[in-house]
N, C-alpha and C positions, 0 to 999 in steps of 0.2 A: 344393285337391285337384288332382295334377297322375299321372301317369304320368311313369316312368322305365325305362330300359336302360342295361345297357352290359356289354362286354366287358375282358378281364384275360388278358394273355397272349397276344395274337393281334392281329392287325388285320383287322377285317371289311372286306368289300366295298363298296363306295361306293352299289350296289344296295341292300345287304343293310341299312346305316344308311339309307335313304330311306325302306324299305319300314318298318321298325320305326318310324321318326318318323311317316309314315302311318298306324297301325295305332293306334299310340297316342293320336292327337289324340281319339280317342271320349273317353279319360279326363283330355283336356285340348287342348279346343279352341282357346283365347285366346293361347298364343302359342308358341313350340319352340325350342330351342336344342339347340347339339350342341358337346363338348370332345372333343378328343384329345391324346395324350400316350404318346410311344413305346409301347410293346402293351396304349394303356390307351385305352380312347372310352368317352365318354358320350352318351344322347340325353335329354331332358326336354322334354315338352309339359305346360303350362300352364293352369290353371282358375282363373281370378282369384278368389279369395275374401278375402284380407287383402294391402294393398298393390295397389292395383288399378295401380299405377305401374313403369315400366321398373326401379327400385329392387330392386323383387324378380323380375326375370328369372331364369332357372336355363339351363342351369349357372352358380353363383356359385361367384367366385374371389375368396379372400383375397388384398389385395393384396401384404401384406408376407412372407405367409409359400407363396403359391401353394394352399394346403389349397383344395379342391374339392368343392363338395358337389351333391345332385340332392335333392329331397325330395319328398314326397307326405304328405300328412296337415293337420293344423293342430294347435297348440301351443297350448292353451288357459290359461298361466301365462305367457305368453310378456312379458307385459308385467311384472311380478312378480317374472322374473328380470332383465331387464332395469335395473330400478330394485337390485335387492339386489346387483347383481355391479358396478353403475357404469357399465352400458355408455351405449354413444352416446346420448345420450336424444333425438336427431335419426332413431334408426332404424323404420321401420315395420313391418320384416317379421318376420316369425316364423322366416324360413329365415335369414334375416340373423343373427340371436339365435345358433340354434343352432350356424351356423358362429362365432360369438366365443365361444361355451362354449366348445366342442370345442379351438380354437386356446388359451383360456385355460387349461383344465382335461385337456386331453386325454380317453377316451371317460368317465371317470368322471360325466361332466356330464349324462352321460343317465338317473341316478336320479333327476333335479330336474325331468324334464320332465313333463308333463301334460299326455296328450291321447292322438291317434291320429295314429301313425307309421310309416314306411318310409322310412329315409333311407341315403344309399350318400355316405362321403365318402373322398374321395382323398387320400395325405399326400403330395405327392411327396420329400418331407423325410426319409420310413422307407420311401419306395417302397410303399407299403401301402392296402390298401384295404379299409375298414369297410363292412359293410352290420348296419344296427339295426336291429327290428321292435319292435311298441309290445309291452306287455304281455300284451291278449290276442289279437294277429294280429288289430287291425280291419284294419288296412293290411294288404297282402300285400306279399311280397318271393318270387320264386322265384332256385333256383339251379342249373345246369347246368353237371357237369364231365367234362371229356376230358381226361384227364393233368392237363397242367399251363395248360388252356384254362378258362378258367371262362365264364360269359354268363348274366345275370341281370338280374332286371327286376319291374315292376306284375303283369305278368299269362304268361301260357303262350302267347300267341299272339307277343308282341315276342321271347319267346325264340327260338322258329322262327324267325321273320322273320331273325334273328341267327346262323343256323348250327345250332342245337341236332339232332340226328335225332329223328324224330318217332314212339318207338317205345313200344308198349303195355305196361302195367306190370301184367302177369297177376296178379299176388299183388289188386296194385287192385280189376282188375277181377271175381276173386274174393271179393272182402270184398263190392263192392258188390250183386254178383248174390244172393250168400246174406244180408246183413245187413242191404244199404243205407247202407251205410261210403262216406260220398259227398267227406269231407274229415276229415284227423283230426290236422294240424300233422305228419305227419312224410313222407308220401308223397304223389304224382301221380298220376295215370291215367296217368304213361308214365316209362319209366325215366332213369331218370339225374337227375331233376328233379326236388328236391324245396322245401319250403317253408322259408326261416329259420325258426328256433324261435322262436317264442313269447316276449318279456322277455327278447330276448339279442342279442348282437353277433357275430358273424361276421369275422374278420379275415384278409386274405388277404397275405402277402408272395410272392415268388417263389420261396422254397422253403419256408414251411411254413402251418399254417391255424393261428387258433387260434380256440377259440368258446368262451362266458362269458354265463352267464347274472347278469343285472343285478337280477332279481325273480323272488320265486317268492312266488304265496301262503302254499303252506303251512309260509311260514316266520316268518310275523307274529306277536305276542306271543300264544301259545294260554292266557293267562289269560282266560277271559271276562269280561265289564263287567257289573258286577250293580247292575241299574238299576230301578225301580219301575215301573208302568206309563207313570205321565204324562215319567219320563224318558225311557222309550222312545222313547214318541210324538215328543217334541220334539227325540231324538235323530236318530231316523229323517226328519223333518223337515228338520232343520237341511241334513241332507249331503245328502237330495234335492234341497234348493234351492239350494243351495251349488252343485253337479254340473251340474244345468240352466242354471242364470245364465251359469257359466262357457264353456256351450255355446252360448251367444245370441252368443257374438263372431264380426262380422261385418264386413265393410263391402258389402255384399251382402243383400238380407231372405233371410228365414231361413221356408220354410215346413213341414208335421210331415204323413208319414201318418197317417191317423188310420182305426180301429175301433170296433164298438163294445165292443171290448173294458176292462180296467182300466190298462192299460198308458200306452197311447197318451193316454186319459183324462186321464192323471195329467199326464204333458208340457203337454196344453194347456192342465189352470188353472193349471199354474203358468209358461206363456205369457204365460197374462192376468196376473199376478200380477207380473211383468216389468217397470216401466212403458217399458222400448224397445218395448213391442210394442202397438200402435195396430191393424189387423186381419191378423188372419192367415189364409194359405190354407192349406186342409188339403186334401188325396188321402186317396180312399179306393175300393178297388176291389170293385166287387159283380158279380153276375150278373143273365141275365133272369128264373132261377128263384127266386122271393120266398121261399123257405125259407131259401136261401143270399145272399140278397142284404146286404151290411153295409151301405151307402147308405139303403137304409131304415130302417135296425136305430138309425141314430143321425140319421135325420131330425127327429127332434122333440128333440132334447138341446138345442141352443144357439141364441144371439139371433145371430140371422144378420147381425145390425150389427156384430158383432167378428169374426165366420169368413166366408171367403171357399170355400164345397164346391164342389170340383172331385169328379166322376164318372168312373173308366174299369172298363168292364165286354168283358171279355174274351170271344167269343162263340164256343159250342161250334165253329162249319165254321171256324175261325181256327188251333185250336190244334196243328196239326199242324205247318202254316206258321210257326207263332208259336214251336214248340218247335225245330222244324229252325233258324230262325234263332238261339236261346237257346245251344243246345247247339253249337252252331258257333263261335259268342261265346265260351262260359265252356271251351270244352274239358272240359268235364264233366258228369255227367248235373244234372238240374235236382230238388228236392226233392219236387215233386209242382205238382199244379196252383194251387197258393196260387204259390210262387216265379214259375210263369211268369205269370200274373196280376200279381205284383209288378214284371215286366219288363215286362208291356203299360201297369203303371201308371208306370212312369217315362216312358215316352215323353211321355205327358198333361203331367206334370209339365213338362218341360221345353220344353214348347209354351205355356206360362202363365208363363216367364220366373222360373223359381224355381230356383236353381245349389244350393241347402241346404235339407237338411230332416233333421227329428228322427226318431228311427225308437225305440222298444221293446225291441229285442234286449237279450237280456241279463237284463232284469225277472225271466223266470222259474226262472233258472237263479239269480241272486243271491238271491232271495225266497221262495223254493221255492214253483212255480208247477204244476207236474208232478205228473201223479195217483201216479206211481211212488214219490216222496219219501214219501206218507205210509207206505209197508210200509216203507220204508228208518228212519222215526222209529219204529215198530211196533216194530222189533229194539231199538232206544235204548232205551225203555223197558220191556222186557225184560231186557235186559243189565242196567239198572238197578235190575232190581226193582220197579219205582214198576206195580203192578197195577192201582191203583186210575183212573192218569189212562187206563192201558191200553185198560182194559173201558170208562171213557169214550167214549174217542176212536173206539172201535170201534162203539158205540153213535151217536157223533154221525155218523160216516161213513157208517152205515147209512141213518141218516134222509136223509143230501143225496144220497147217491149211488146207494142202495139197493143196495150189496155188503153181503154179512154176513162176513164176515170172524173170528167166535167158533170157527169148528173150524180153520182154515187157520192161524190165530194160534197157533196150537201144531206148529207146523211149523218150523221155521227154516231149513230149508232152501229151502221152497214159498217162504215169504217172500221170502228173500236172492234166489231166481232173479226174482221179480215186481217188484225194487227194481233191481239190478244186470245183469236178463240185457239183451239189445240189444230194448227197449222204444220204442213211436212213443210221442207225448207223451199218448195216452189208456190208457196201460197195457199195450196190444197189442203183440203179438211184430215183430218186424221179419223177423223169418228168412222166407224162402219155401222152395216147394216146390224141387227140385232141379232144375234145367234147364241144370245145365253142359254144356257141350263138351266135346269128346275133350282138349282142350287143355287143360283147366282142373282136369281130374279127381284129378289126380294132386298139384297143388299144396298144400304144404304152408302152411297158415295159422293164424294167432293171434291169438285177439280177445279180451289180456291185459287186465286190469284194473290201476288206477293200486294203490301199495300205501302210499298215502300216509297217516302218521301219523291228523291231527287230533285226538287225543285218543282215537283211538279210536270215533270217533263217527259212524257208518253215513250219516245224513241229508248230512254234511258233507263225506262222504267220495265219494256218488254228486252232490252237487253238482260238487265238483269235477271228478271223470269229464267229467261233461258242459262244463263251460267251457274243458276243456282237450283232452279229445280226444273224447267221443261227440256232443253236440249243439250246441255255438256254432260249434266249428271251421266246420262246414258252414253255418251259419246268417249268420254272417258273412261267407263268401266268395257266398252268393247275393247278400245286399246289396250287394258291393261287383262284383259281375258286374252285375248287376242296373241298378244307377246307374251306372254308369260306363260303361255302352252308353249311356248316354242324357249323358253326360256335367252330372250331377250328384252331389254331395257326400253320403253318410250318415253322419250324425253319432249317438250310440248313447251318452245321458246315461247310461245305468245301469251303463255299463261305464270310469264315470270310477273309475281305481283306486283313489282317496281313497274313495269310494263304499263299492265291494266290498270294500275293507280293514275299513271301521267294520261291515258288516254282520257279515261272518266271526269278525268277535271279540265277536260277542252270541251267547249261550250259544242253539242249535239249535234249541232248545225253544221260543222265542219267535216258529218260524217258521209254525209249524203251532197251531193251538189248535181244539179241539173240532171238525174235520174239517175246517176251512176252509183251504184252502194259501192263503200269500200274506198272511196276516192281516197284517205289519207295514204292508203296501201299502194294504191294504183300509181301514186305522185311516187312514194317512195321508189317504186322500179321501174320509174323514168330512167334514174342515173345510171342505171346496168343498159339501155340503149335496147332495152331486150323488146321487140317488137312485136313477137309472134305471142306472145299471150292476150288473149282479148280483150281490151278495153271498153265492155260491157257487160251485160248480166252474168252473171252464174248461172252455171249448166247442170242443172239437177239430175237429171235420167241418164245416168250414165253406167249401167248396167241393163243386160236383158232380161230381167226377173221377168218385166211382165209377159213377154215369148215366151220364155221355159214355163212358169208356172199356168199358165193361159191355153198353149197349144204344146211343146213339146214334151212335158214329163204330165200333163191333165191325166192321163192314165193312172199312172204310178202314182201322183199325188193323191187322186183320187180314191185309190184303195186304201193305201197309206191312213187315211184318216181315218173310211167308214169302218177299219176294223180294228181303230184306237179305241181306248178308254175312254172316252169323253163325255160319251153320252150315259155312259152308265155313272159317272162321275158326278154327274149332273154339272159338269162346265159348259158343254156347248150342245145346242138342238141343231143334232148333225143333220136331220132333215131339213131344216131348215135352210142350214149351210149348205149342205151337197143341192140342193134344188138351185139355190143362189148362183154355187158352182158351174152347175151346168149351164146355168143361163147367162154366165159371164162365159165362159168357154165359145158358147155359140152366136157372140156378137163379134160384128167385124171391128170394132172401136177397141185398141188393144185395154184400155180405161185403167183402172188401178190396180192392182193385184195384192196391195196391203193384209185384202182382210184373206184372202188362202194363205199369205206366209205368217200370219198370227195364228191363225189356229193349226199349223200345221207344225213352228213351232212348240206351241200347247201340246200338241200329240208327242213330242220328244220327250219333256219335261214327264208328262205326266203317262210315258210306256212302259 
């Protein structure tokens, strides 16, 4: 895992390259280089994880033909190709690899790769310059253009560092105030900046662009696989373990946060199941209040002769300090108090000498994990007619969940907004009350929905939503903000493509059964005998935000903002807000607390 920049069409300042080599060592401490080439520089800092040796320094140059590349990520087939193309079977690196495709094949070579990517290579041959992103944006790549100036990089901070102007992107900051649109692949919090797409290439000469997407999901074979139970099972088996293993490549140990949720569960028997793996340390972050605490939640799960529990617990008089430094970091607001938690839990991490670890993401978006999926399969079998599993499922839903759902089900409208409208992951709205600014008021915005195929098929169709623009986009770039302050690796098995290709072509209905989301997952960690994990809903509110932000920091929050910038900014009608405030403070309902950690937030970004 390494950080990158660089510039196209300009020559930066000799300042301005030192400051962005500085900036970047967070996402790669272990070593730095820097290329230049009439109006073309590169910078790369380094996190040794494959190739611990001068072998894989960056920037690497082909010798014979000059091709230049920078990369970020790890290449999980690397060895695979290597052996089926004939390369040097003397090479260790994974960035090595990629630069002999690339020379052999030209950029076609990047449907064969497997893994997570951000790579920028140079031709000097076509004068041209390639920037890749993996499939689903685990790696970031930003890009910023002024005419014929480009500057791009790992993250939003090397871009500054680099010349970019540093200017607010009100549409942004409008989506985020009313919806909580915190990242979604196509825009920044500031303009002119935005993210490479998602499974595409990007290519720049000096008079034209061109961009090409290399994958898309919903273009895989939409016959579904009609499989029995026990081949389910074995199905879903097989590529879980397949996807993990491939994730264990290291020359580095490799440690996992862990929950006590199903997710993270899953990772680590099949850790133990490994046999590279002898004991492992796992992270996991709680609080001091026991209702919220995960550290006890999964103290009695395992034989403490194979896991090594590390503890970091975030403490309410912290988070203010804890957030100011986050959001200074990510140039962006943070998801709530879970994300900053996860940024106090990397620091831990990297103080117990762990540069990798496994992470979850992804799980409930491939698996349908989401209380919202099940009114999304509600409409499916509607559409279909099938009545009988209907009234089912609405029955089983009742018993786990206790929603009745019998008169609402005949709405399809009620439905589709409760499945499709901008939902948090326990079903509840995202939208808040109004507290825009003079500045904001007038902005025109749109919070389209994808129109993509699938068959037709509702459950399939708000999955995808979510992995491509309303929930992984963001979920993704907190991990990789996240860890990469702390300069550590996240690695995110369930979002190996081979993965999520085989699930998407199992017919939808296999996701969901008798009200339990997630059932393929839930079948899979039968065979670990593993008990104590819950065999039903997912547990959203698992942090105290709305305490601290509600009743124990109301003070401090509350000055905190009335003596931000916001209001003279014209982002937010702090009257508005602070009256809102107070009148959420003095209800005994603790209710949501979304809309003070967005504009509070806002006041970091924009102090």
């Amino acid at each position: 895992m390494c950080g990158f920049a660089g510039v196209f069409g300009f020559n930066p300042k000799k300042e301005q390259i030192n400051k962005c080599l500085e900036g970047l060592k967070r996402r790669g401490p272990d070593d730095y280089g820097y290329y230049s080439s009439h109006n073309l520089s590169l910078v790369h800092t380094r996190l040794s994880i494959i190739d611990l040796t001068d072998d894989a320094k960056q920037p690497m140059v082909h010798n014979q033909t000059g091709v230049t590349i920078v990369f970020n990520g790890e290449i999980y087939n690397y060895r695979e190709l290597q052996k089926q193309h004939n390369l040097n079977s003397k090479i260790k690196s994974d960035t090595r690899i990629i630069l002999e495709l690339y020379v052999k094949f030209g950029l076609d070579f990047v449907s064969q790769l497997n893994g997570m990517f951000a790579i920028c290579i140079w031709d000097p041959r076509e004068q041209s310059i390639h920037l890749i992103r993996d499939r689903f944006g685990i790696k970031p790549i930003y890009i910023y253009q002024q005419r014929e100036k480009f500057i791009f990089g790992s993250d939003l901070n090397s871009i500054f560092d680099l010349g970019a102007k540093k200017e607010p992107n009100l549409k942004s900051i409008k989506n985020y105030l009313n919806f909580g649109i915190t990242e979604n692949n196509k825009e920044t919090f500031y303009d002119n900046i935005i993210p490479i797409q998602t499974g595409s290439t990007l290519s720049i000469t000096s008079d034209k662009i061109i961009k090409k997407k290399y994958w898309e999901l919903d273009k895989i074979d939409k016959d579904y696989l009609n499989l029995n139970e026990t081949e389910l099972v074995e199905f879903v088996e097989y590529n879980i373990n397949k996807s993990i293993n491939s994730h264990l490549i290291s020359d580095v140990p490799i440690g996992l946060t862990l929950s006590s949720g199903l997710d993270s569960n899953i990772l680590l028997n099949y850790m133990f199941e490994n046999d590279k793996t002898s004991k492992i340390k796992t992270f996991t972050y709680g609080y001091d209040e026991n209702i919220y605490d995960e550290s006890k939640k999964i103290q009695k799960f395992y034989n403490y002769e194979k896991i090594e529990r590390h503890i970091s617990k975030l403490e309410c008089k912290n988070l203010i300090n804890e957030l100011s430094e986050a959001v200074n970091y990510f140039n962006s607001p943070l998801g709530g108090l879970g994300t900053l938690s996860l940024f106090n839990l990397m620091k831990n991490i990297k103080k117990n000498d762990i540069s990798v670890i496994l992470s979850g993401e992804g799980a409930d978006e491939v698996f349908a994990g989401y209380k919202y999926y099940f009114y999304a399969m509600l409409l499916d079998l509607k559409k279909n007619n099938d009545h009988k599993r209907l009234n089912d499922e609405i029955k089983s839903w009742n018993l786990i969940t206790g929603e009745d759902l019998s008169n609402i089900v005949n709405n399809d409208k009620l439905i589709a907004n409760k499945a499709f409208g901008m939902m948090a992951p326990d079903g509840t709205s995202l939208k808040s009350e109004n507290f825009e600014g003079d500045l904001l008021k007038n902005l025109d915005t749109q919070n389209e929905l994808y129109s993509h195929d699938f068959n037709h098929n509702n459950l399939n169709k708000v999955r995808y939503e979510d992995i491509f623009k309303k929930k992984l986009p963001k979920l993704l770039m907190f991990q990789d903000r996240c860890s990469m302050f702390s300069s550590i690796e996240t690695r995110v098995p369930f979002l190996d493509h081979n993965l999520v290709e085989s699930i998407f072509k199992l017919n939808p209905s296999n996701l969901i059964r008798k009200g339990k989301l997630k059932r393929l997952l839930r079948n899979d960690m039968k065979k670990f005998k593993f008990k104590d994990i819950k065999n039903s809903q997912k547990e959203y509110v698992a942090t105290p935000q709305r305490e601290w932000l509600k009743k124990d920091l109301y003070n401090d929050i509350y000055d905190e903002i009335k003596s931000s910038k916001l209001q003279d900014l014209g982002i937010v009608n702090l009257k508005a807000f602070l009256n809102e405030y107070e009148n959420y403070s003095s209800k005994i309902d603790l209710g949501n607390s979304f809309f003070v950690w967005k504009v509070l937030n806002l006041k970091y970004i924009f102090n």
